[in-house]
N, C-alpha and C positions, 0 to 999 in steps of 0.2 A: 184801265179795265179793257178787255178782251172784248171786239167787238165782232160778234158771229151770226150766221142766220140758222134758224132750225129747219132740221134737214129731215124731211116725212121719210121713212125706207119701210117700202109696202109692196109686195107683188097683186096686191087688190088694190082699185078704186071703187069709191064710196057708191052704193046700189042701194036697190029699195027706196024707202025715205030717208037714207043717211042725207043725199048731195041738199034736200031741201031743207033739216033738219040746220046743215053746216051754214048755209047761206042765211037763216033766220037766224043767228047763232052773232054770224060774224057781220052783219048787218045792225043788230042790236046793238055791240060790242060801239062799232066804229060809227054812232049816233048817239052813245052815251047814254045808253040803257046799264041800269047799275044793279038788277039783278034780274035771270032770265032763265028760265026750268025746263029743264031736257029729261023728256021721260022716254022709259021703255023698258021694255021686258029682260029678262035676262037671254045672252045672247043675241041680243040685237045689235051689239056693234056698239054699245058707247063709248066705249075707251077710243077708239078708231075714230070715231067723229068726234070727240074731245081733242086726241092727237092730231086732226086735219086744222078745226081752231086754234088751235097754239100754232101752228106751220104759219097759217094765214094771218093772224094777227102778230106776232112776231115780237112777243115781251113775256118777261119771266112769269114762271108760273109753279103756282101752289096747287095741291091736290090734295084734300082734305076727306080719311075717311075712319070711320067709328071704330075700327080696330085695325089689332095687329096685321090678323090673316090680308084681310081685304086692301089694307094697303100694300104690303108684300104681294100680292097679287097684280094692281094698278102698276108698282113698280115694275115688276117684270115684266107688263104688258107697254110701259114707254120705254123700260130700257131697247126694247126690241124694236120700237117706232123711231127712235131717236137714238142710234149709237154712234151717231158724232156730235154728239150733244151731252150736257151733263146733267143726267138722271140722278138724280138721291133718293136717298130714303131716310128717312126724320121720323123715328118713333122712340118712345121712351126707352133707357138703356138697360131698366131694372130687369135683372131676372126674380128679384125678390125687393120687396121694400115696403117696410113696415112706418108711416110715419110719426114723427114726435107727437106724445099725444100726452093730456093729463085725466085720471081720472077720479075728480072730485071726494065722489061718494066713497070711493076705497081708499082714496091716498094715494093712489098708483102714478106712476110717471114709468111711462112708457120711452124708451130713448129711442131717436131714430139710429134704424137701423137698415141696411142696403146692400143685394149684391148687383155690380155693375158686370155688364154685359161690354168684354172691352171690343167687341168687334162691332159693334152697335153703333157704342159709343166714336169708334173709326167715322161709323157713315155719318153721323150726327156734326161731329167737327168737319168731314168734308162737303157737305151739305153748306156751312157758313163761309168754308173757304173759297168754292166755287161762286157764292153768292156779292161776296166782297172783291175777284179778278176776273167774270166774264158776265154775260148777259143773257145767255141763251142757256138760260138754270131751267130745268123741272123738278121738284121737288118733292115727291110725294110722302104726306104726313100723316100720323095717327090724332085723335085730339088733344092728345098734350102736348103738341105744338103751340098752346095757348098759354103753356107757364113762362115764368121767366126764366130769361136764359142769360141773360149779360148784355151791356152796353156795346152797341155796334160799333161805335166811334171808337168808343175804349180798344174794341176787334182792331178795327183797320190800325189808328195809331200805331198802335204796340207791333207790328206787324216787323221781322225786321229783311230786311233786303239788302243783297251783296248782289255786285257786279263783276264780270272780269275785266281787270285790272283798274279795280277799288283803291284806294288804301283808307285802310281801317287796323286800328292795334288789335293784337290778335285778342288779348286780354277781355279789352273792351267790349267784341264781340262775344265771347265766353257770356260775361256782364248780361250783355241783352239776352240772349235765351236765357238764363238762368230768369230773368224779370215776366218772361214770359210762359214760367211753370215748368220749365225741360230741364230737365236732371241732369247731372255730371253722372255716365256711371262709363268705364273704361274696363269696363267686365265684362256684363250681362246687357249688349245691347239692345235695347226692346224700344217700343213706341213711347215717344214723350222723352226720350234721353238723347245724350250727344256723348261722343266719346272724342280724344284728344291722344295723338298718337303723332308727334313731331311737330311738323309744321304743315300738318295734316286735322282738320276738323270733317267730323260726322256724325249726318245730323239726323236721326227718322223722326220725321212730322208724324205726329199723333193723327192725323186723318189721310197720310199715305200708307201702301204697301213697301215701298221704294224707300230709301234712305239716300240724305244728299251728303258729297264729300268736297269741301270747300278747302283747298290746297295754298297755303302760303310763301309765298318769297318775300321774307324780312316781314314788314308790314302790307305788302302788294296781293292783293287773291289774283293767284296764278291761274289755275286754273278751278270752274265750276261745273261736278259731273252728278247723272244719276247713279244709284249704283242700288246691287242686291245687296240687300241688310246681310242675309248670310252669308253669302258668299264672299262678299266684297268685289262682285265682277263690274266693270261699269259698263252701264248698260248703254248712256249716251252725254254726250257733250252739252252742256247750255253756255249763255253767253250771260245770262243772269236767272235767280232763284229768289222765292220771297217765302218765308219763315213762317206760319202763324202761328197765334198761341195754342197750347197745348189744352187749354181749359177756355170753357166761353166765358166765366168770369174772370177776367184778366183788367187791370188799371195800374194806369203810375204813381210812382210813389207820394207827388203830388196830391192826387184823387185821394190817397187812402188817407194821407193826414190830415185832407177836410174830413173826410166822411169821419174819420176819429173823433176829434174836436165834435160835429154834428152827434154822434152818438153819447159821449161824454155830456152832452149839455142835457141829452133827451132823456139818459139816466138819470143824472140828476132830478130833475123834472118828475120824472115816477118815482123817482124813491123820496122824494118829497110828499108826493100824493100818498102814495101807500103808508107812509107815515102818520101822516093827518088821519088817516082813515083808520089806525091802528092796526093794520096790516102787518107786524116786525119780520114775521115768518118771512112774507112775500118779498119787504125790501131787501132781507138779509140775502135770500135767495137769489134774486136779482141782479145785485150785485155783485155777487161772487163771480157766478157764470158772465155777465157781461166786461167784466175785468178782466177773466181770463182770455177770453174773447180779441178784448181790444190788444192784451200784452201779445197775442200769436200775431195778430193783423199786422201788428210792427214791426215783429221781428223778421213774418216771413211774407208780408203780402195775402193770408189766406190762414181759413182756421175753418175748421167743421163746421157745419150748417151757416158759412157767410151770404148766403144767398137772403136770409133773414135779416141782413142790415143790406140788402141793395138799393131800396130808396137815397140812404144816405150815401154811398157808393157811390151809384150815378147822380143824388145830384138833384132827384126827383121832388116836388112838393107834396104834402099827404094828400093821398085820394089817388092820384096821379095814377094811370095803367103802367105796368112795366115794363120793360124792354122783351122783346119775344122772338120769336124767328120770323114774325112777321115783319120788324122791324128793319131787319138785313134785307129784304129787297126794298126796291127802287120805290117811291109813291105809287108810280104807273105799273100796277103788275097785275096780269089774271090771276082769280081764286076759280077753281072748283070745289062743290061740298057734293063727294059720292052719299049715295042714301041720306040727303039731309033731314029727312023724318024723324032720322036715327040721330044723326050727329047733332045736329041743334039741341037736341034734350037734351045730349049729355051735355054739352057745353053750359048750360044753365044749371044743372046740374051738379057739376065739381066747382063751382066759384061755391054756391052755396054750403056743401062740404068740407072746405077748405076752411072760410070763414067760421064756420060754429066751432071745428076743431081749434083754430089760432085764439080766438076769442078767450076760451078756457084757461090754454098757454100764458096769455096775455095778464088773463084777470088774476093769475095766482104767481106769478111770476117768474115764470119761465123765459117768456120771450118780452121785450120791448113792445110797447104799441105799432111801435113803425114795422113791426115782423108781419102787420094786414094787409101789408103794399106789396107784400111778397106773394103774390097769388096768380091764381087765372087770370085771362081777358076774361069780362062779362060783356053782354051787350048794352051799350052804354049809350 
């Protein structure tokens, strides 16, 4: 991991009550004060004395605010405090999303449905990938930074990394991206793909702009450059590059055929009950959809709505909170909550939403039980 300081870039220092605000701030912080409320007006500078705390205290940090706008806002205001730092921005990637729903009284079943936001979805992956190769992260997030996202470990593992003058069979490496959700296309090449052109591999990471071109002699990586996706101009020389996955749910092949077996038993288990209970509708149900389920997990690693078996995926016990993007930083990390009057409701708010909606799912048999573990943080 990258090891960097943050870097404050301001033609102002802190005036008014900022300098005493900062020093009761970072006084708290480094005596082990574990929560500490910074008020004021609009226009008063908080971003600025928020950004002097991160300078001074000098550990990754989260920025927590109730919507879109207002975090899009925070973020432009540390990209511009911190531009040799790495700023993100981490909000949901929907521009539309209707979720799976059942509804009893009509019979209706509702299917999920979604348009993703792929440029969004960019900052979202580079957000974890900065998180898992440097340390001077700032992150700024909307609240649904609290659903699950995917096993961090499962992140780094799966990770793949080439050096210059490797040897690695070229094949083999094809293999690992392909494990890691990145496409063969030697056509149309877009983010999340690799194309293959001699002894020439190229690769665009789903959370860069940039595309990497990894160069072969026999088995030997010759050489490792950046380059323009479109163009193919190279932009500059490395001496080594690291891959991440293309998707934050990502595991090995290993993981997915316990989490099989695990799911296989838990079916069982329900359609035994729903049996008992004269339920045939629900078991029948249930089981179709969770077979079909298990036969794509096998085939391809990943199936529509698999974030509903992620308990058993990672690994988890029931009850268990899930893996989030709080998870990828470090134990030791600053939070800020912007307008937490606002944000805290909702946060109690969508776990509860969540819950009544999956329950229904649950009871009629749409989703497995273990699909409850698939939810928000609540506070716990």
């Amino acid at each position: 991991m990258q090891q960097r300081e943050f870097q404050l870039v301001s033609p102002f220092s802190p005036a008014g009550d900022q300098p005493a605000a900062i020093e009761k701030l970072v006084h708290g912080l480094e005596n082990g004060q574990s929560h500490q409320t910074l008020m004021g007006v609009t226009g008063s500078g908080k971003t600025f004395t928020m950004a002097n705390v991160i300078e001074r205290i000098k550990k990754p940090t989260l920025v927590i605010s109730h919507n879109k706008t207002l975090a899009a806002q925070l973020y432009s205001e540390f990209k511009s405090f911190f531009p040799n730092n790495a700023v993100h921005y981490f909000v949901s990637y929907y521009d539309y999303y209707q979720p799976e729903a059942y509804i009893p009284q009509r019979d209706i079943y509702i299917e999920k449905d979604a348009s993703i936001n792929e440029e969004i979805d960019r900052l979202r992956l580079a957000s974890t990938s900065s998180l898992v190769s440097r340390d001077d992260v700032i992150i700024v997030a909307s609240v649904s930074s609290i659903y699950g996202l995917g096993s961090p470990d499962d992140y780094r593992e799966m990770m793949v990394s080439v050096a210059k003058g490797m040897e690695i069979d070229r094949d083999k490496m094809l293999m690992k991206l392909v494990d890691i959700q990145y496409d063969r296309n030697d056509v149309d090449f877009s983010r999340s793909t690799f194309r293959v052109r001699g002894d020439c591999v190229e690769v665009w990471p789903s959370y860069e702009e940039y595309a990497y071109r990894i160069e072969f002699w026999g088995d030997e990586i010759d050489q490792l450059s950046i380059i323009n996706p479109l163009t193919g101009e190279t932009i500059t020389k490395l001496d080594q590059l690291f891959v991440y996955p293309a998707k934050h749910f990502v595991m090995s092949e290993a993981r997915v055929e316990q989490a099989i077996q695990a799911i296989r038993q838990e079916l069982k288990d329900q359609l035994d009950q729903f049996k008992k209970d004269g339920k045939l509708l629900e078991a029948q149900r249930l089981n179709a959809r969770t077979r079909y389920d298990l036969e794509l997990m096998q085939e391809v690693g990943y199936c529509s709505g698999v974030e509903n078996y992620s308990r058993h995926l990672a690994g988890r016990a029931e009850g268990e909170p899930p893996d989030t993007l709080y998870d990828f930083f470090p134990e030791d990390f600053l939070l800020f909550v912007d307008e937490s009057h606002v944000s805290v409701s909702q946060v109690r708010a969508m776990w509860a939403g969540d819950r009544s909606r999956k329950t229904t799912l649950v009871d009629h048999g749409f989703r497995l039980p273990s699909a409850l573990d698939n939810r928000p943080m609540r506070f716990e």
